[in-house]
N, C-alpha and C positions, 0 to 999 in steps of 0.2 A: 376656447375654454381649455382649460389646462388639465390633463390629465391625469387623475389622482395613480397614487402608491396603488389601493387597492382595483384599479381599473384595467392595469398596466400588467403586461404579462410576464411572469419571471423568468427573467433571463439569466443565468450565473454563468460563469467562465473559469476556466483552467486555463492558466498563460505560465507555463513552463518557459524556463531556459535549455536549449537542448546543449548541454555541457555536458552531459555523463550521465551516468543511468536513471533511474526514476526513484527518487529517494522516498523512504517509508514517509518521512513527514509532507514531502509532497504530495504522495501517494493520499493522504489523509485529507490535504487540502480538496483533490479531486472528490474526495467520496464526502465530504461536506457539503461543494457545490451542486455533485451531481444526487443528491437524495434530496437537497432542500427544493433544485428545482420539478425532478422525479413525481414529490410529491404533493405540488401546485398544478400540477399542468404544464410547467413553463418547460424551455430550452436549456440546455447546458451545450456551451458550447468551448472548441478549445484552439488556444491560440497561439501560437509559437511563439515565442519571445525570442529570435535569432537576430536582434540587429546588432549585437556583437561578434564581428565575422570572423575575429580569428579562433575564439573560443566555439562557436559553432559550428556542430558538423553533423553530416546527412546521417550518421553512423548511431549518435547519441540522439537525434529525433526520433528514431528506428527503436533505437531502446525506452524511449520515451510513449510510444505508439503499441508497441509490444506491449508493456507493464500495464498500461490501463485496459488494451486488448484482454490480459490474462485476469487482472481481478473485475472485468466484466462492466467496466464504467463506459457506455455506449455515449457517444456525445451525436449532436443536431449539427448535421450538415459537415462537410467538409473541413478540416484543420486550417486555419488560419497563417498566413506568414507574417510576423511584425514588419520582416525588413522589405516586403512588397509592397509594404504602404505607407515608406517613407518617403514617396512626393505630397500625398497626402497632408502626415505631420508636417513637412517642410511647409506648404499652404499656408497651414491654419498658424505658423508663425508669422508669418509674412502677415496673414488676414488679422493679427493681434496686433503687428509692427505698423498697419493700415490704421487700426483702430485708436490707435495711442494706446493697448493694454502693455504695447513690449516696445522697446526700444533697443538701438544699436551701438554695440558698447565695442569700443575701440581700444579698451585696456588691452596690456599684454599680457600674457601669463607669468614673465617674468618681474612686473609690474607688482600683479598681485601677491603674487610667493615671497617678492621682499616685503610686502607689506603686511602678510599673514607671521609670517618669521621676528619682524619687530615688536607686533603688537604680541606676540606670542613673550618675546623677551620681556616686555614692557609690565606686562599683565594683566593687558586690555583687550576687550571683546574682537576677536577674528572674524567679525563675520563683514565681508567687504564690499565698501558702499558706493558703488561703479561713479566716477565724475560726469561718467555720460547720462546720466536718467534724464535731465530734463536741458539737454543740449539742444540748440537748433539743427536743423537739418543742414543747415549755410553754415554751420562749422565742422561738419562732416569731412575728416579726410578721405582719401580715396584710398584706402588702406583697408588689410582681412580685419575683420570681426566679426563677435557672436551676438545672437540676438537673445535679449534679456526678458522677462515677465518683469511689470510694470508692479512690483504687489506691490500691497496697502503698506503705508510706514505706522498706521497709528491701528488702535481697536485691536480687535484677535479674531482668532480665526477658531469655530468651535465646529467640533467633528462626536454629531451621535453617535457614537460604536455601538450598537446591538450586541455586542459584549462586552467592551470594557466600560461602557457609560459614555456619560459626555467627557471628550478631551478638546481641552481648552489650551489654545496657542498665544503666546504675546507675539501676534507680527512683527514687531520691533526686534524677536530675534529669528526672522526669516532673510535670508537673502533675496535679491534681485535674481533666484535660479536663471543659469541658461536652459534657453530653448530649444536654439538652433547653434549647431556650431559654427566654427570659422570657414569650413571644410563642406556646409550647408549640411550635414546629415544631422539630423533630429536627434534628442536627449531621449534617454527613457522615461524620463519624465513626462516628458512633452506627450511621448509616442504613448505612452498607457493610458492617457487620460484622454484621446483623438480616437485610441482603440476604441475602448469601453463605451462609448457618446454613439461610435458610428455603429457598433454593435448592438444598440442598444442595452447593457448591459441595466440590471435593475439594483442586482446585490455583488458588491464585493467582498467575496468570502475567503481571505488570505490569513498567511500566519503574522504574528504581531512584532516580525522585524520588522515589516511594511509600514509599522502605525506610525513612525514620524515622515513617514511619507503623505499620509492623507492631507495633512493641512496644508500641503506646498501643493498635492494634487488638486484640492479643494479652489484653490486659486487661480488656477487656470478653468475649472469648471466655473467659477463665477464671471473669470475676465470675459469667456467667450457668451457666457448667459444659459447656459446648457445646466438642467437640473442634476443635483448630484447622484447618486446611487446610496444604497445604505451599505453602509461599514460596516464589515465584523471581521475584527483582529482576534483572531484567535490561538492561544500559548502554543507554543512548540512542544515538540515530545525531548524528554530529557530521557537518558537513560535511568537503571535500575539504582545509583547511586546519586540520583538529582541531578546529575552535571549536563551540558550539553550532550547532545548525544552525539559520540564520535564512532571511528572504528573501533574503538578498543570494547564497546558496547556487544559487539556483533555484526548482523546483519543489518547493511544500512538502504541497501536498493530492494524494492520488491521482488526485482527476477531471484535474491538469493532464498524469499522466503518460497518462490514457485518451486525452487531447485531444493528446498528442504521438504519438499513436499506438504503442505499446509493449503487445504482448499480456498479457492477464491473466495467461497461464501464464511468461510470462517475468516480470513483475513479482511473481509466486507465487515462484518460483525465485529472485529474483534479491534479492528479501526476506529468504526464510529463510537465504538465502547472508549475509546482513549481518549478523553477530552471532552463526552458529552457524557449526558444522562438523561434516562426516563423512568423517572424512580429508584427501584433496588433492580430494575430489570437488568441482568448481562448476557441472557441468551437467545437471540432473537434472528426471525429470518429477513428476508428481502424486504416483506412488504410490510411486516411489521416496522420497521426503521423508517419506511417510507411516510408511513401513518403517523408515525411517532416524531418525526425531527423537528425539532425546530432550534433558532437562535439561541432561544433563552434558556436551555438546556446546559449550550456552551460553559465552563467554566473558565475562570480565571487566571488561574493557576496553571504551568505547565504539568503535564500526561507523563506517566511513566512509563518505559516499556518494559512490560513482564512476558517472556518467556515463558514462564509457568502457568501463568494464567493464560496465556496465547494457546497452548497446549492442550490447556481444558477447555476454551472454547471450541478449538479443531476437533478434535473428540466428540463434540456434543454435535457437531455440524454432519461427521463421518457417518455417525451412529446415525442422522434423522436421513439421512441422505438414500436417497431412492436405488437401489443393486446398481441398476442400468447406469443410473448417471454416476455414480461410482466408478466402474467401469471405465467411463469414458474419461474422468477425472485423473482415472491409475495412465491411461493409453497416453494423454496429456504430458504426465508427469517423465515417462518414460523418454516420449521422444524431446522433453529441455533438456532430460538429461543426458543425452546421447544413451541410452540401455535398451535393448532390442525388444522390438514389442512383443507382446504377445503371442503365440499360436494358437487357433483354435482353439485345440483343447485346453492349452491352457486360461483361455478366457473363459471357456466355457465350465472347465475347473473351480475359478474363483470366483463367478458368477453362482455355479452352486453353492460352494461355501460358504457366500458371503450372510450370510445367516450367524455366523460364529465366529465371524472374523470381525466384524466393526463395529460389534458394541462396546469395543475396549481401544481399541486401534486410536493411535493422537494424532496421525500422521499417515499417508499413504506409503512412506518407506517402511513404516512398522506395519502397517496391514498387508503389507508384500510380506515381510518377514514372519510372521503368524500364518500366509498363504502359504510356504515355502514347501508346507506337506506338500501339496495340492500341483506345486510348480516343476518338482525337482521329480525327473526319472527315477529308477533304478540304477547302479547302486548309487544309497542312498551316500553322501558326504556326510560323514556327524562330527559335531566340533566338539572338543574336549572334555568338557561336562558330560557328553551323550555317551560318550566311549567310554566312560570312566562309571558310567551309572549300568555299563552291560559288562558284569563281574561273572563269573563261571557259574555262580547261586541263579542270578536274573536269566540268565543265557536258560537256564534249566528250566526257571519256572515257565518264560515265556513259551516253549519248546512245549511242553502242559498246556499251556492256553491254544497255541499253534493247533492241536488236535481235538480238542474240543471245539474250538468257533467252526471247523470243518461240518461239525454233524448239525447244528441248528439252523434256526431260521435266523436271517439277518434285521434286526429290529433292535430299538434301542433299550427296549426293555430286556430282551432277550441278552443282550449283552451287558448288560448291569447286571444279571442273574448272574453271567458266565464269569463275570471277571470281580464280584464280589465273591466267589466261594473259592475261587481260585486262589483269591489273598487271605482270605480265613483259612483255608485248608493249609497254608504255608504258616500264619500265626502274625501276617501281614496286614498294616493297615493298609488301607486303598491306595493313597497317596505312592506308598513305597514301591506297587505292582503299577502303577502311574508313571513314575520316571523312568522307570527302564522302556515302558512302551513308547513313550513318548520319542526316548533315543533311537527306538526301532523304526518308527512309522514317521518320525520329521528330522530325525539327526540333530535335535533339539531338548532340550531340559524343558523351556518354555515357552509353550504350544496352547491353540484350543482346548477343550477337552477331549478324551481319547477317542469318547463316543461318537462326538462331532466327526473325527477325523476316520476314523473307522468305517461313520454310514457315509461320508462324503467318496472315500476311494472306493470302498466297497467290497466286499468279504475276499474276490483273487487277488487285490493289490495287497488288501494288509496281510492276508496270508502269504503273499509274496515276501513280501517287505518282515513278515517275521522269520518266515524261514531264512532269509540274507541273513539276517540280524543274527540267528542263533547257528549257521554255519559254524565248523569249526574253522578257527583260523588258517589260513594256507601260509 
């Protein structure tokens, strides 16, 4: 008895090429397969696609292993080698060339080239029709050759896509693909579609370069008799002007989004958000996504990549995001980017503040920079804005504020009392008696608020840090 779609346990896969770092749009591919099977039950599993050996290297696997390590995509069981299981693929040619589905085609390459080259001049279809397909075996020279798929000449070839619809092929314009080479090592053709089968692989969930691959892949799944897997070709991300997305976009690998500092779980969300939908929703956690995904959500149409909207999802993730795990996000961030961890105190520093640091923060390099009070010794460094906002007037008032916050109780009420009558009494609005402290206590124009930053050090620091501030010059 044959085993239904819905009986069958989902399996999805991640088959990278390990050629160079782990590119956003693959990156996407992963978090497609690994949410759809996340939330079935099933497996996601990942597969190396290394049996091109000069472009493959241990170096770019590593980068490949890293990037789904950092935005959090766990995969079932051990990483797969393509090029370990090309005796495998070699086989199941041989076990087609057994079958009559392949045959052994003795053309030369040179052969073909003049013959793609004339018909090319001519203005007739290229696509090349081997004289060996139905050769005897008693006319076999003893000479290299490749072994050919036997495909159909007549009928077509139709591939459900779970997102682009049905894609209908005339086989009459498929070639006799090779299998195996001269050389005996297996095609990617061959080898993806031996992958997947021995995998059991249930859903193929790849970008829609792939899609004029399915119908040539589809034909080896039916030569061998092996049920197919369901398709979904899914658009590519263009950049913010429609075009492919290139360098000139920006950031193209995920390790540079890690190194921009952008949480895992915002760049999880803010992924699935490029290219799929559920509703008007755009900001959503783990399990929500999980509960929500499906196929038909997919669009059609290539994903844009926004920046700015990447921004305000990381923001809304910072903001929901638990102190602790925060924390461990910032420790994260520091050691990609070579910057020296933390000290106690100063984790323990930002740990307190963090109440008034990440409801606005986009980014963990900006919620450093908003911690910077909190980070930075005595004396304090203030960048030009800061110095230029403590004029002889401000120096004087703060110097006022300096001997009053001495006599009170430290509370936030209490210091909204002190530091509004101080700026009335001068004929100041708030704001104005705000930028100079702010220069005082973070060497910054824009900071927390003062309050915040005042109960976080705590009445000997900021009166520290204001007596510095209104020092006279040496």
């Amino acid at each position: 008895m044959k085993m239904t779609d819905q009986a069958r346990q989902v399996v999805t896969r991640f088959a990278p090429s390990p050629t160079g770092f782990l590119h956003i749009g693959s990156a996407r591919t992963a978090l497609f397969n690994w949410l759809y099977a996340r939330a079935r039950g099933g497996r996601f599993v990942l597969r190396i696609e290394d049996t091109d050996r000069d472009r493959s290297t241990p170096e770019a696997t590593e980068a490949i292993l890293n990037g789904l390590d950092w935005l959090g995509l766990d995969w079932d069981g051990p990483a797969s080698s393509q090029f370990a299981a090309r005796d495998r693929h070699a086989g199941i040619a041989r076990e087609m060339l057994a079958s009559g589905t392949a045959y052994k085609c003795f053309s030369p390459q040179e052969e073909i080239a003049a013959f793609r080259e004339a018909a090319r001049a001519e203005g007739r279809s290229t696509l090349f029709l081997s004289p060996w397909r139905d050769r005897a075996d008693a006319d076999h020279p003893d000479a290299p050759h490749v072994i050919r798929l036997k495909a159909p000449r007549d009928g077509k070839t139709v591939i459900d896509d779970a997102v682009q619809g049905q894609v209908t092929t005339r086989n009459d314009q498929l070639d006799d693909m090779v299998l195996l080479r001269s050389d005996g090592t297996p095609t990617y053709m061959l080898a993806v579609v031996v992958d997947d089968h021995d995998m059991g692989i249930t859903h193929v969930i790849r970008g829609d370069d792939h899609l004029n691959n399915a119908a040539r892949q589809a034909q080896i799944y039916h030569a061998m008799g092996w049920p197919l897997p369901v398709f979904a070709h899914i658009p590519l991300i263009h950049g913010p002007d429609g075009k492919k997305l290139s360098k000139r976009h920006g950031a193209l690998g995920v390790g540079e989004y890690a190194a921009m500092g952008y949480p895992a779980a915002a760049m999880r969300n803010y992924l699935a958000r490029l290219g799929w939908s559920h509703g008007d929703d755009e900001l959503f956690t783990d399990a929500q996504a999980q509960a929500w995904f499906d196929l038909g959500g997919i669009g059609k149409s290539p994903a844009r990549l926004d920046f700015r909207k990447l921004a305000s999802v990381s923001a809304w993730h910072i903001a929901q995001m638990a102190d602790a795990d925060l924390m461990t996000e910032i420790a994260g961030f520091l050691a990609l980017t070579g910057q020296p961890a933390l000290s106690q105190a100063q984790h323990n520093g930002v740990l307190s503040a963090m109440y008034c640091l990440k409801d606005r923060a986009k980014s963990l390099p900006d919620l450093l920079e908003k911690a910077r009070f909190v980070l930075k010794n005595r004396p304090i460094d203030r960048d030009e804005a800061s110095q230029a906002a403590l004029t002889d007037v401000s120096r004087g008032i703060l110097s006022e504020l300096t001997e009053q916050l001495q006599n009170d109780s430290w509370s936030r009420d209490t210091l909204e009392v002190i530091l509004t009558s101080v700026a009335e009494a001068h004929g100041l609005k708030f704001g104005q008696l705000a930028q100079p402290l702010r220069a005082a206590l973070a060497g910054r124009t824009v900071t927390p608020s003062v309050y915040d930053m005042m109960l976080v050090i705590g009445r000997d620091e900021t009166i520290a840090r204001l007596t510095e501030a209104t020092a006279p010059a040496r």
